[in-house]
N, C-alpha and C positions, 0 to 999 in steps of 0.2 A: 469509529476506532475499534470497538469490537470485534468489527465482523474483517478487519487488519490482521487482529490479532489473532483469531481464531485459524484465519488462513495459512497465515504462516507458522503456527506451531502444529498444525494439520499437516503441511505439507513439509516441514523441514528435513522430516527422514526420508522423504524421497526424492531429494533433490538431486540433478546430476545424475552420476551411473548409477546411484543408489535405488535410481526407479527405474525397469527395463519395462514393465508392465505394460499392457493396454489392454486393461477392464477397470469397470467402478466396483469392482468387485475386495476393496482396502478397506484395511481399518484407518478410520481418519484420526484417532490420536494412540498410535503404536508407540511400543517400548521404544523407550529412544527420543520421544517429539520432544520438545523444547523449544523457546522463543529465543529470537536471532536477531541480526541487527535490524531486520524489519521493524521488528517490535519498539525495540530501544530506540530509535530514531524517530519512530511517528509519538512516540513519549516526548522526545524532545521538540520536536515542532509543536506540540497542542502545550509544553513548557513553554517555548519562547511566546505564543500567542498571551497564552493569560501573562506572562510577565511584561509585553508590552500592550498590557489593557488592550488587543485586540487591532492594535497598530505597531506590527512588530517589524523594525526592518532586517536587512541584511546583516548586520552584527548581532541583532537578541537571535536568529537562527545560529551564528557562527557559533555564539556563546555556548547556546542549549545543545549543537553538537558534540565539541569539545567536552564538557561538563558530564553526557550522559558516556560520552565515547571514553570517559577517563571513568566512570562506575564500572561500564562492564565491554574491558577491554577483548572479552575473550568472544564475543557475541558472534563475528562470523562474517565483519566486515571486507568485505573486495581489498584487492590489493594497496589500489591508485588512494579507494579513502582511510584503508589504515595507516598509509604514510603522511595523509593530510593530518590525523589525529595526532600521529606520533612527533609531529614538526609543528605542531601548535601555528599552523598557518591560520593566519586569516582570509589570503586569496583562493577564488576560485582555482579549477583543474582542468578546465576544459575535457568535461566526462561527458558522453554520449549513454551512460551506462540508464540503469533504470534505480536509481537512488532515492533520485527525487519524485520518481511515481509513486515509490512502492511506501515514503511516507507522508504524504502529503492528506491523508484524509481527513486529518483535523479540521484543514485548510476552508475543506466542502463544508462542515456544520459551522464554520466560525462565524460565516458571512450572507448578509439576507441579499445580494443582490450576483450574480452572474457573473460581470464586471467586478467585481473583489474576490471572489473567489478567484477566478483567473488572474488578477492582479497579485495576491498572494500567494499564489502556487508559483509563478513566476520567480518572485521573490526568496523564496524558502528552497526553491531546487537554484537558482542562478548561486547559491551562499557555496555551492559547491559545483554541483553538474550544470554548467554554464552556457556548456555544449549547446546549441539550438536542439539539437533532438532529445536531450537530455529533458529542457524545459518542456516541451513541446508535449514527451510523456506526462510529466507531472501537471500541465494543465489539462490535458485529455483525463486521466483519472481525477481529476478534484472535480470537473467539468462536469463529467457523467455522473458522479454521486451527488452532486448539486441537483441536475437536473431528477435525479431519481430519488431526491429527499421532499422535492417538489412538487410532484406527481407527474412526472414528463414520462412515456411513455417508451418503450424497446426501441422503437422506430425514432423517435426522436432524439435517442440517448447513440443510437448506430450511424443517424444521420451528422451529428455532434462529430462523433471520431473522425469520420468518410473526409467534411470538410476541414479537419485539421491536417488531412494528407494521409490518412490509413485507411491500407483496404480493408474495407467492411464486407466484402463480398462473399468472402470463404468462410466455409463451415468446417465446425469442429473436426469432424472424420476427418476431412480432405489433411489434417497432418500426419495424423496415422502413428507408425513407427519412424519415419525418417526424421521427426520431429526433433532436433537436439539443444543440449541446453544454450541459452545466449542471455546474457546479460544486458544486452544493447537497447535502449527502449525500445528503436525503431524494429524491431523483428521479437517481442515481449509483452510491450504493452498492449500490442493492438489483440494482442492472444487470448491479454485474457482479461480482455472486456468483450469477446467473441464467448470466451467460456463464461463468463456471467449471462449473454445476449442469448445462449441457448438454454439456461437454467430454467428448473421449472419451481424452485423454491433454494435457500439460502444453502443447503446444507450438498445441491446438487452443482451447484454455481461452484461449490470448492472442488469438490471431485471432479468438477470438469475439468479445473486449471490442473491438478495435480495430474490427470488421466495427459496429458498432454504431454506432461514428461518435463526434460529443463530446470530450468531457474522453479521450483515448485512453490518454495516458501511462497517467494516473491509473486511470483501469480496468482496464487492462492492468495493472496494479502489483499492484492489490488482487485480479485472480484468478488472476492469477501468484502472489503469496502466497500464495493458498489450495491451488492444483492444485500449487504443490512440495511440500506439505505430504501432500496427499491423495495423490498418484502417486510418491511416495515420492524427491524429487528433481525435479533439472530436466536435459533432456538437455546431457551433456559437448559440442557440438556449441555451442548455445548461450550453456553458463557460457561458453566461450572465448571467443565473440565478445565476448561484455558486457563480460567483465574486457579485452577491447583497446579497448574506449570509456573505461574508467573511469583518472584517472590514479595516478601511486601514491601519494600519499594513503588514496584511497578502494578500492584493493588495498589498502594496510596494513590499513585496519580492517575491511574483509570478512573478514581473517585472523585479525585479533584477537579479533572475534566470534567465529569459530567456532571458536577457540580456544579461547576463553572459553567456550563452551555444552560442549566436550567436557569440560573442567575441570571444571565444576558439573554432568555426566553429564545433559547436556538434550537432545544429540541422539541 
């Protein structure tokens, strides 16, 4: 959940035209960063989990969206799900978006077998992004931070994606500047478990997703979730910056969480 957070208030000011750049040459928490709906939503998924002891279905997610999405209405949600918030729906929206990638990493520490994590990434992105490619993201990202909490290897965790339907083949460079921003899992997520698969430590994994340009937050969230997983942590340097963006609300339950995973012996 960390290295979630750390992504997306790292990468929040460069989102969209805000970033024209192509160098790692940024400051990763500039005047301006701040936590987005990235944050507040993967708060609520690692909420529904411990409120359903670790068997949460499709309504403890609906619930814990609703709930965090009515704290902090201003956070910076997509169009299609601020209307979901604002209509107290309980139905899906058939979204292809990256929603349920960008927070599903709770998902990966919640569960000791492969088969539930997948099963509950499923479940916590279909509460909204129902879309097949929508899910499809959100079990590829819970997928690869499983396998890299695990000790599964670059090539294993690349091989993972490939057989979910994404090209693993391209290298960072090859997007360059033509690179633009997309919300879409299918042309998103595969980005930036590419910029984590080229990382050489947690803190390069972010400036790769953000050097990419696009959705930043959101990429930067999702291979920040995966390289805390994979490098075993996110640097103390870092956590401290993020936890003085975040306010105590969302201190309390980063706490609670990890709390809660040492309770249930999940980290």
């Amino acid at each position: 959940m960390l290295g979630t957070i750390i992504g997306d208030i790292c990468g929040s000011k460069y989102e969209s035209r805000k970033w024209t750049g192509k160098t790692w040459d940024f400051d990763l928490f500039p005047p301006g960063a701040r936590f987005t709906d990235d944050t507040v939503m993967t708060m609520a998924v690692a909420r529904a989990i411990m409120d359903a002891h670790g068997n949460p279905t499709h309504e403890h997610f609906i619930n814990a969206f609703h709930r965090f999405g009515k704290l902090y209405p201003h956070a910076g949600y997509g169009h299609k799900f601020r209307e979901w918030l604002a209509s107290g729906s309980s139905e899906a929206y058939g979204s292809f978006g990256n929603g349920g990638a960008m927070r599903v990493s709770p998902v990966a520490w919640a569960y000791g077998s492969l088969e539930d994590v997948e099963k509950y990434a499923r479940v916590s992105s279909a509460a909204t992004h129902d879309h097949p490619e929508g899910i499809k993201g959100a079990v590829a990202v819970a997928g690869a931070i499983f396998l890299a909490r695990t000790g599964a290897g670059k090539d294993a965790i690349r091989e993972y994606s490939a057989a979910l339907g994404y090209d693993m083949d391209r290298k960072l460079a090859e997007f360059g500047p033509a690179y633009i921003f997309s919300s879409r899992a299918q042309t998103s997520v595969p980005e930036a478990i590419i910029a984590f698969l080229e990382s050489a430590d947690f803190e390069s994994a972010i400036k790769n997703a953000i050097w990419l340009g696009g959705d930043c937050d959101t990429q930067a969230a999702i291979a920040g979730s995966i390289a805390e997983a994979f490098y075993g942590g996110v640097p103390e340097w870092m956590k401290e910056k993020a936890m003085k963006h975040l306010d105590d609300n969302l201190r309390t339950g980063v706490a609670s969480w990890l709390q809660w995973l040492e309770m249930m012996g999940k980290e």
